[in-house]
C-alpha positions as CSV (number, residue, x, y, z in Angstrom):
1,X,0.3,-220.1,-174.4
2,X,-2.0,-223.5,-175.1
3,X,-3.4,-221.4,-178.1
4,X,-0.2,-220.2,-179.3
5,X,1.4,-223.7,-179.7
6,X,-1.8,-225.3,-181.0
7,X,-1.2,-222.6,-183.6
8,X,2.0,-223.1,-184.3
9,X,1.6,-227.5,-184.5
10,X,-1.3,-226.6,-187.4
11,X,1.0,-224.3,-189.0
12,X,3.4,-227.0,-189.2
13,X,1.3,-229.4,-190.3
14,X,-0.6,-227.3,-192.5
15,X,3.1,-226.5,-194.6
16,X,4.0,-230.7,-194.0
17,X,1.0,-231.3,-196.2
18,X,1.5,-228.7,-198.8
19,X,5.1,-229.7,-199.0
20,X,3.8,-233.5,-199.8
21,X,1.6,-232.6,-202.3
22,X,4.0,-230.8,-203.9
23,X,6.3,-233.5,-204.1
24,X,3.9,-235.9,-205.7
25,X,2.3,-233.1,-208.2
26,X,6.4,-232.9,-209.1
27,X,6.5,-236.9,-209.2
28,X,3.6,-237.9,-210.5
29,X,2.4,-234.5,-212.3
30,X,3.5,-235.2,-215.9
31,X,2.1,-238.3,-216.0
32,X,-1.3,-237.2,-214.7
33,X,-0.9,-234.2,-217.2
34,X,0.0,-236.1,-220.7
35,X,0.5,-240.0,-219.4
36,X,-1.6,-241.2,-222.3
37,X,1.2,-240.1,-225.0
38,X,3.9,-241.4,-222.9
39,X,5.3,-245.4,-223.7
40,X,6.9,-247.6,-221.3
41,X,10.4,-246.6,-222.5
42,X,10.9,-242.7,-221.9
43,X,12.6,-241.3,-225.1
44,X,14.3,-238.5,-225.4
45,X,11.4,-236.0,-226.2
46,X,9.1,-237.6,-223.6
47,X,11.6,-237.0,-220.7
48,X,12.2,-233.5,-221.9
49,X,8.4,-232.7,-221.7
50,X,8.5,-234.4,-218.3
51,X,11.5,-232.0,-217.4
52,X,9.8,-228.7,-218.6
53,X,6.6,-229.7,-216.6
54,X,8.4,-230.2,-213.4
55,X,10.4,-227.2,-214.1
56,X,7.1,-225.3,-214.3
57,X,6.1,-227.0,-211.6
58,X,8.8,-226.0,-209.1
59,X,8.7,-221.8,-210.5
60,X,5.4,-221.6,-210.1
61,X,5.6,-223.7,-206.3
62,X,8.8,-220.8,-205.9
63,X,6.5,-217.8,-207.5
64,X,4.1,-218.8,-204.8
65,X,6.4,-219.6,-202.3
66,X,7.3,-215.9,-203.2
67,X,4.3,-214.2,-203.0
68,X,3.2,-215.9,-199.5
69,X,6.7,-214.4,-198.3
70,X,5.8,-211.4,-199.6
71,X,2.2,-211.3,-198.2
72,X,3.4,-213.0,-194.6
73,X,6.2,-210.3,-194.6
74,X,4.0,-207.5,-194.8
75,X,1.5,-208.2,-192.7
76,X,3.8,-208.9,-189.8
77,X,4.9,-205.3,-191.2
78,X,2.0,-204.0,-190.7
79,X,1.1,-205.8,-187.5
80,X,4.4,-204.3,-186.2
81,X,3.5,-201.0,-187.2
82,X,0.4,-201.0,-185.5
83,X,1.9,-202.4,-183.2
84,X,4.4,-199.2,-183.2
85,X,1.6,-197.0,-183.3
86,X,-0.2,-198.5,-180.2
87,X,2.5,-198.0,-178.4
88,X,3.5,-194.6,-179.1
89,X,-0.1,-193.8,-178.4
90,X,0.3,-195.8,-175.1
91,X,3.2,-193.9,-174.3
92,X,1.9,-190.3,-175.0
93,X,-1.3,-191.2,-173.0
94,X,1.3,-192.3,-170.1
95,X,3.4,-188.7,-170.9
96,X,0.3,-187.0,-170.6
97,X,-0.8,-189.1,-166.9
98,X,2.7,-188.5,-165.9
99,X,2.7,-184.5,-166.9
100,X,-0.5,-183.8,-165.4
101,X,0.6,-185.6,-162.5
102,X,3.4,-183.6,-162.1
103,X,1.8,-180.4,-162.6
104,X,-0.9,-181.4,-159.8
105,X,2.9,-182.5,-157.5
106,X,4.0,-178.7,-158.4
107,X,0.6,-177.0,-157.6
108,X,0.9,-178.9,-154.1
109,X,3.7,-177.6,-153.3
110,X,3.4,-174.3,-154.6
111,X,0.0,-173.8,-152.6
112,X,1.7,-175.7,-149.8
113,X,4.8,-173.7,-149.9
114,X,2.7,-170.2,-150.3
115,X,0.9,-171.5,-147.2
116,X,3.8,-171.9,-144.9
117,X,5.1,-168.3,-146.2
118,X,2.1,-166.3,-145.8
119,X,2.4,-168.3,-142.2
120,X,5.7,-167.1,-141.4
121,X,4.8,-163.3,-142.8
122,X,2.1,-163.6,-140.3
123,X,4.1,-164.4,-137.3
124,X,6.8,-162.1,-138.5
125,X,4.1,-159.8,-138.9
126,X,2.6,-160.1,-135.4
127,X,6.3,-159.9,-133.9
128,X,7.1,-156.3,-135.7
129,X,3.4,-155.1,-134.3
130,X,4.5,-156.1,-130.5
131,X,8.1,-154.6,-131.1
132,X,6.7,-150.9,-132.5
133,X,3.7,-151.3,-129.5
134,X,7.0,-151.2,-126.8
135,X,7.7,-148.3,-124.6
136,X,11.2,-149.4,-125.9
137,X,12.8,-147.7,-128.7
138,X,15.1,-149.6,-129.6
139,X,12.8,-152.3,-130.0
140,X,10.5,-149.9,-131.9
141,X,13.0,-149.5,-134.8
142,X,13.2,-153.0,-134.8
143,X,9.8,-153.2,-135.4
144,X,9.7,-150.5,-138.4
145,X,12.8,-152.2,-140.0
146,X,11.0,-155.6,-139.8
147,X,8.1,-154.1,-141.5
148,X,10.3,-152.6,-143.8
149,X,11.2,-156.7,-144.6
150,X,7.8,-157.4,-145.1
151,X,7.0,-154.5,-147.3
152,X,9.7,-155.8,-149.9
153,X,9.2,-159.0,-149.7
154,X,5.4,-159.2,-149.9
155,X,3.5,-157.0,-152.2
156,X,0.2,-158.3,-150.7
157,X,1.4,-156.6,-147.5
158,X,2.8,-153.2,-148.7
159,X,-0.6,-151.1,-148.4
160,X,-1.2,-152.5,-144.6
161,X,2.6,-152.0,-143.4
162,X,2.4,-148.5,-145.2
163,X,-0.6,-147.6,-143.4
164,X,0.9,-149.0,-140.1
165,X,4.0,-147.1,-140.0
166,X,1.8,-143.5,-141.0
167,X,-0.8,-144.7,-137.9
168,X,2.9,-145.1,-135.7
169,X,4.3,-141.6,-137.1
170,X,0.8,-139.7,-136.2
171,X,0.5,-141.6,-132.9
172,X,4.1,-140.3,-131.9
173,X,4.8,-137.2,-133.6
174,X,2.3,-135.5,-131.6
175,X,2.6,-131.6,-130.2
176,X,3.4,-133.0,-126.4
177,X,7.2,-133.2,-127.9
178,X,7.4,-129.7,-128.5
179,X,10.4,-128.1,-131.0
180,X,12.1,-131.4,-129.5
181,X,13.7,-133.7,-132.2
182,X,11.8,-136.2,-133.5
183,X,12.9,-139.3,-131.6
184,X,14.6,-142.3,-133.9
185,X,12.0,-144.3,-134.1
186,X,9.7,-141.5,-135.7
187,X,13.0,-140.5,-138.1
188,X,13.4,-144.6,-139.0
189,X,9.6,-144.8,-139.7
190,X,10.2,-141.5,-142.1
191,X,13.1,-143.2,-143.5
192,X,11.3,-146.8,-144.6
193,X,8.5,-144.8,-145.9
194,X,10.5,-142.1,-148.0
195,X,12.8,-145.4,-149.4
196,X,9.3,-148.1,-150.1
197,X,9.1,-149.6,-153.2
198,X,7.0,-147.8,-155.7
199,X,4.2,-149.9,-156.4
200,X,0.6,-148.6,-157.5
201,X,-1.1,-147.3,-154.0
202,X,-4.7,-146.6,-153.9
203,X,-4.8,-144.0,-151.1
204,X,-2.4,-141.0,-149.5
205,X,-0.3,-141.3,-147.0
206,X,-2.3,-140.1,-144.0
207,X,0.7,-137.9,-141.8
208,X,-2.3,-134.9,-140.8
209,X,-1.0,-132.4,-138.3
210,X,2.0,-134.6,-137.4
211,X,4.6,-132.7,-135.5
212,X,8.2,-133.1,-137.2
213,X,11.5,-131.7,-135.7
214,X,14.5,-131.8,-136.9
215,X,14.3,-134.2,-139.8
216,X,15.8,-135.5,-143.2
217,X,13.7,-137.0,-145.7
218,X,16.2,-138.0,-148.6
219,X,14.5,-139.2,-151.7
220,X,10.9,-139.6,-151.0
221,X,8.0,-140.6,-153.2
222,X,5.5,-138.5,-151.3
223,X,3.2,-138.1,-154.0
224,X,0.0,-137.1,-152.7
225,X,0.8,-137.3,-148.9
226,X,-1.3,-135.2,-146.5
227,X,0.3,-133.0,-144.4
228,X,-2.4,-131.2,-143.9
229,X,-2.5,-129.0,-140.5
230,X,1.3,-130.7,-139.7
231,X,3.9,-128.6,-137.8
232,X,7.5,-129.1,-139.4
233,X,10.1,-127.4,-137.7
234,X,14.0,-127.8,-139.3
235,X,13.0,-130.3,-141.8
236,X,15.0,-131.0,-145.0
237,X,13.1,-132.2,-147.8
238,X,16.0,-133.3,-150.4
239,X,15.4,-134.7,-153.6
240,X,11.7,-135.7,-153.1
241,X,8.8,-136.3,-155.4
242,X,6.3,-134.1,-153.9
243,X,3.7,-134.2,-156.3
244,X,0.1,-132.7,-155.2
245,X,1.3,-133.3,-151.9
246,X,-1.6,-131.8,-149.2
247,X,0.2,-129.2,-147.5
248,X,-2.8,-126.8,-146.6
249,X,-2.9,-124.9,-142.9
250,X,0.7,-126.3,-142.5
251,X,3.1,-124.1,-140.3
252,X,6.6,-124.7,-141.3
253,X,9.9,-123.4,-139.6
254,X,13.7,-122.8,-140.7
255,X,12.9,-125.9,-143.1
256,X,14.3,-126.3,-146.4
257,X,13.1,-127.9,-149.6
258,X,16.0,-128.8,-151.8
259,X,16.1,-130.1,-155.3
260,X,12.4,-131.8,-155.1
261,X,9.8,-132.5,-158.1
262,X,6.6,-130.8,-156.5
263,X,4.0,-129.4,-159.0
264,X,0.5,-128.7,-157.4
265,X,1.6,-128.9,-154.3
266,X,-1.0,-127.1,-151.9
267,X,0.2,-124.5,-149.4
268,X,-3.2,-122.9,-149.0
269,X,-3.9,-121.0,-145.6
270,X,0.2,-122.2,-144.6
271,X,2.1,-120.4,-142.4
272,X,5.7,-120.6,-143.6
273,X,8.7,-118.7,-141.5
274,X,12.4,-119.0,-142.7
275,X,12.3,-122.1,-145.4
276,X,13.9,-122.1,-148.6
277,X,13.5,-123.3,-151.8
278,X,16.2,-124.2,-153.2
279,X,15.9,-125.4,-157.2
280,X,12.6,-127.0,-156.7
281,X,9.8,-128.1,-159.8
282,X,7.0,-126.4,-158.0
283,X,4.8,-125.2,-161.3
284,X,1.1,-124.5,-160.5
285,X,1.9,-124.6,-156.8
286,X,-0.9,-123.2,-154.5
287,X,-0.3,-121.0,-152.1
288,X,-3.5,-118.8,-151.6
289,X,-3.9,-117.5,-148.0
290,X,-0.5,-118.5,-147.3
291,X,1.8,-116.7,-145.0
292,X,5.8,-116.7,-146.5
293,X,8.0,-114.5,-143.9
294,X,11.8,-114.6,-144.1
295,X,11.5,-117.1,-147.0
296,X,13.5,-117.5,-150.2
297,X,13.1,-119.0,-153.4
298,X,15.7,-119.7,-155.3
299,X,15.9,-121.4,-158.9
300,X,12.6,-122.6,-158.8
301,X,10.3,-123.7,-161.2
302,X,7.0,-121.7,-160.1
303,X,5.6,-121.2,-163.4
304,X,1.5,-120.5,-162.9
305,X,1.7,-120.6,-159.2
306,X,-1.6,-119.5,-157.5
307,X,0.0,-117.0,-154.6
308,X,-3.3,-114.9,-154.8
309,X,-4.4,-113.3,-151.4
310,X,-1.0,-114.5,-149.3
311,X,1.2,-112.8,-147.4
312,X,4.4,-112.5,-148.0
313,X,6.9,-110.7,-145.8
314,X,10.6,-110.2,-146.5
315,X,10.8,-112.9,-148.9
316,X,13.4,-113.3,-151.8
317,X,12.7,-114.8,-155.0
318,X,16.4,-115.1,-157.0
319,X,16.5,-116.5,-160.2
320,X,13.2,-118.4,-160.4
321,X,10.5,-118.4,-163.1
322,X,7.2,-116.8,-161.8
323,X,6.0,-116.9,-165.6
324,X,2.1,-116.5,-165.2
325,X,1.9,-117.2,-161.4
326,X,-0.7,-115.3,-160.0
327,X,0.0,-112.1,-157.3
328,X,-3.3,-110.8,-157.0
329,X,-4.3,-108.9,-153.8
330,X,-0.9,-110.2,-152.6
331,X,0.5,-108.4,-149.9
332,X,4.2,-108.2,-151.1
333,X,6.0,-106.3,-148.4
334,X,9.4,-106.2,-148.2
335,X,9.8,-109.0,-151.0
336,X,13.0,-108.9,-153.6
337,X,12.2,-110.0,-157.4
338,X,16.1,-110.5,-158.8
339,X,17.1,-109.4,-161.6
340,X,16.3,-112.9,-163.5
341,X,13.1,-113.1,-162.5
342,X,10.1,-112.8,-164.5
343,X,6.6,-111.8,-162.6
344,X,4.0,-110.8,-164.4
345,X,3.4,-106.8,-164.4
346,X,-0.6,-107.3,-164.5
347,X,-0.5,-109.6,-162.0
348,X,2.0,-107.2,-159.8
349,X,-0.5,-104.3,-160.2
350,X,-3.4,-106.2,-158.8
351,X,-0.7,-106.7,-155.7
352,X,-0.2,-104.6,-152.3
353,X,3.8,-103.5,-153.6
354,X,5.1,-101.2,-151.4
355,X,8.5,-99.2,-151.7
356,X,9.5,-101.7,-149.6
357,X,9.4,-104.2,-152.3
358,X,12.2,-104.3,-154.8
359,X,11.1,-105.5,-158.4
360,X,12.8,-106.5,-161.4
361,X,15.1,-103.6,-163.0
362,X,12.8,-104.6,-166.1
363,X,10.2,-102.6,-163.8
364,X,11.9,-99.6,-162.3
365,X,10.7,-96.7,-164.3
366,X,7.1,-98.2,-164.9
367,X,4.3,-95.6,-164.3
368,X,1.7,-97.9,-163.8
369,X,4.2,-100.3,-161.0
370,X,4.9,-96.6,-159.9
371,X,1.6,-95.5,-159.3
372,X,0.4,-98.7,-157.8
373,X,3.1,-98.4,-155.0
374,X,2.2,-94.9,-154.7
375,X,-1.6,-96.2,-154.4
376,X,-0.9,-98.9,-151.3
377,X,1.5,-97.0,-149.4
378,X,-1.6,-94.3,-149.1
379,X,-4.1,-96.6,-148.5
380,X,-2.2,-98.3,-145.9
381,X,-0.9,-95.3,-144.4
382,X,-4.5,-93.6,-144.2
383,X,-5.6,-96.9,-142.2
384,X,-2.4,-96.2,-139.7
385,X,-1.3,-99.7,-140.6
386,X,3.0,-99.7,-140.6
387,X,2.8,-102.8,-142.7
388,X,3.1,-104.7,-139.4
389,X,0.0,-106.1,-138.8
390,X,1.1,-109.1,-141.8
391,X,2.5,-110.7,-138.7
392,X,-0.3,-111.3,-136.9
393,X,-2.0,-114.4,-138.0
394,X,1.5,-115.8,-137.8
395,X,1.9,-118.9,-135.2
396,X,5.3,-120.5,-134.4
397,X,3.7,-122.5,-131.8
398,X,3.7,-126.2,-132.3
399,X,-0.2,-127.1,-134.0
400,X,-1.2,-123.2,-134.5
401,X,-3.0,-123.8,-137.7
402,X,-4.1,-127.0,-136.7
């Protein structure tokens, strides 16, 4: 403050003294210029050359006066503008502080906030495990449906609560039960699993020789699930995506597949009694070894199914597209091929047909189908086989292919 007033008193005095000398240059000036040519009496011509000289003398003290205005006026313009700049610079540097700052707040409470949820998915986790681990079942389906909460709302947690509720259904649905209806709890841990979010899952859906009674799974994405060596009795499979699903050494009773995607699923070595089929997507289905008594197929997609060596006893395909599936050393006794179906006549002659087996009208009349039929009812009659004997590897019994 001393430094700014010490400035300010030399300023003053600085201008006091330049003010002073101008007013004596302007008083004493033309003298001092031309004195020598002036008398002691001004005349006329003298007083007008003292006029123009003072008259110079105050434009060129303005024209300077001017130009220090001028000067003084832009550097406080430029001082001010650096000043400007300085402090916009400030300003962003504090904008920056102040963002980063915030972004650090945000970061703490995100992390802090992700804490305390994983936290509470824990405990809620923890609490579903004791309800589904009670004798109870009605705290069981509490349990499943809580895991069900999880599952949606954590996508971190969806493979572990999957593979929880398969480990409850396998524990559970075990042969003790008999052809006894699935309890609830197994039927609500079917339902949370057929209704999960689809979300990428690196592994199938482990249900092995389960035992299911009485059930309906609606809308399923059972791609790939292993059912391999389960016992379904009166299941309904409606409008399921049944994709490669691992049905091999299955036995499955008075169950019905209705309206469900399933190409490549594998029936090998299954023992099927009184399902149907009813306008499925099975193309390239597998079947091989497979037992099909009292079955029916109807509008079903089974183009370049693999029924090669099975066994299949009374059982109706209507309206269905066998386009190159695969009947070789089939037994086919007592099967009906309507009118609208299409199977392959090579593949038919490489079949046990039997006049037992109605074929497409396309096919009445064919010498080669003819002599065929001819051919197995010989051959099976010189073996004193009445065509009975398809029933024998045929289990109804809860885990008989197991």
């Amino acid at each position: 403050m001393k430094k700014h007033f010490a400035s300010i008193a030399v300023s003053a005095m600085a201008a006091m003294l330049l003010l002073g000398a101008f007013a004596i240059v302007l008083w004493k000036g033309p003298w001092w210029s031309d004195g020598a040519h002036f008398g002691r009496g001004l005349t006329p011509g003298e007083g007008a050359v003292i006029t123009g000289f003072r008259t110079s003398v105050v434009a060129l003290g303005a024209g300077i006066l001017a130009a220090g205005s001028l000067a003084y006026t832009h550097l406080n313009h430029r001082q001010s503008r650096e000043a400007f700049t300085k402090s916009q610079e400030n300003f962003t540097e504090q904008a920056e502080l102040t963002r980063e700052s915030l972004r650090q707040s945000e970061s703490n409470a995100f992390r802090q906030a992700e804490i305390s949820r994983e936290s509470q998915v824990t405990d809620r986790y923890v609490s579903a495990i004791h309800l589904i681990a009670s004798e109870n079942k009605t705290e069981q389906i509490g349990g499943i449906y809580s895991l069900e909460r999880i599952m949606r709302d954590s996508k971190k947690d969806h493979d572990t609560v999957v593979e929880v509720l398969a480990g409850f259904i396998r524990q559970h649905a075990t042969a003790g039960q008999g052809n006894a209806r699935s309890g609830d709890p197994i039927q609500a841990a079917l339902g949370v699993l057929a209704r999960r979010p689809r979300r990428d899952e690196p592994f199938r859906i482990d249900l092995r020789r389960v035992v299911l009674s009485e059930c309906t799974i609606e809308g399923a994405d059972f791609r790939n699930i292993n059912l391999n060596g389960a016992y379904l009795n009166c299941v309904a499979f409606q409008e399921c995506d049944l994709t490669s699903a691992d049905l091999r050494s299955t036995t499955i009773s008075q169950s019905r597949f209705s309206k469900c995607n399933m190409p490549r699923i594998e029936l090998d070595s299954a023992t099927v009694h009184q399902t149907s089929f009813f306008s499925n997507e099975a193309p390239e289905l597998s079947g091989s070894f497979a037992t099909f008594k009292g079955c029916r197929f109807a509008h079903t997609n089974l183009k370049g199914a693999y029924l090669d060596e099975s066994t299949l006893h009374h059982t109706i395909f209507r309206r269905s597209d066998l386009e190159a599936a695969d009947f070789q050393n089939a037994c086919l006794y007592g099967v009906t091929f309507s009118p609208k179906c299409n199977p392959d006549t090579n593949s038919l002659l490489g079949a046990h047909i039997f006049e037992s087996t109605r074929l497409p009208n396309a096919m009445l009349g064919n010498q080669e189908i003819t002599a065929r039929i001819q051919q197995v009812e010989q051959e099976w009659t010189g073996r004193g086989q009445d065509h009975t004997h398809v029933d024998k590897n045929e289990s109804t019994g809860v885990g008989g292919n197991s």
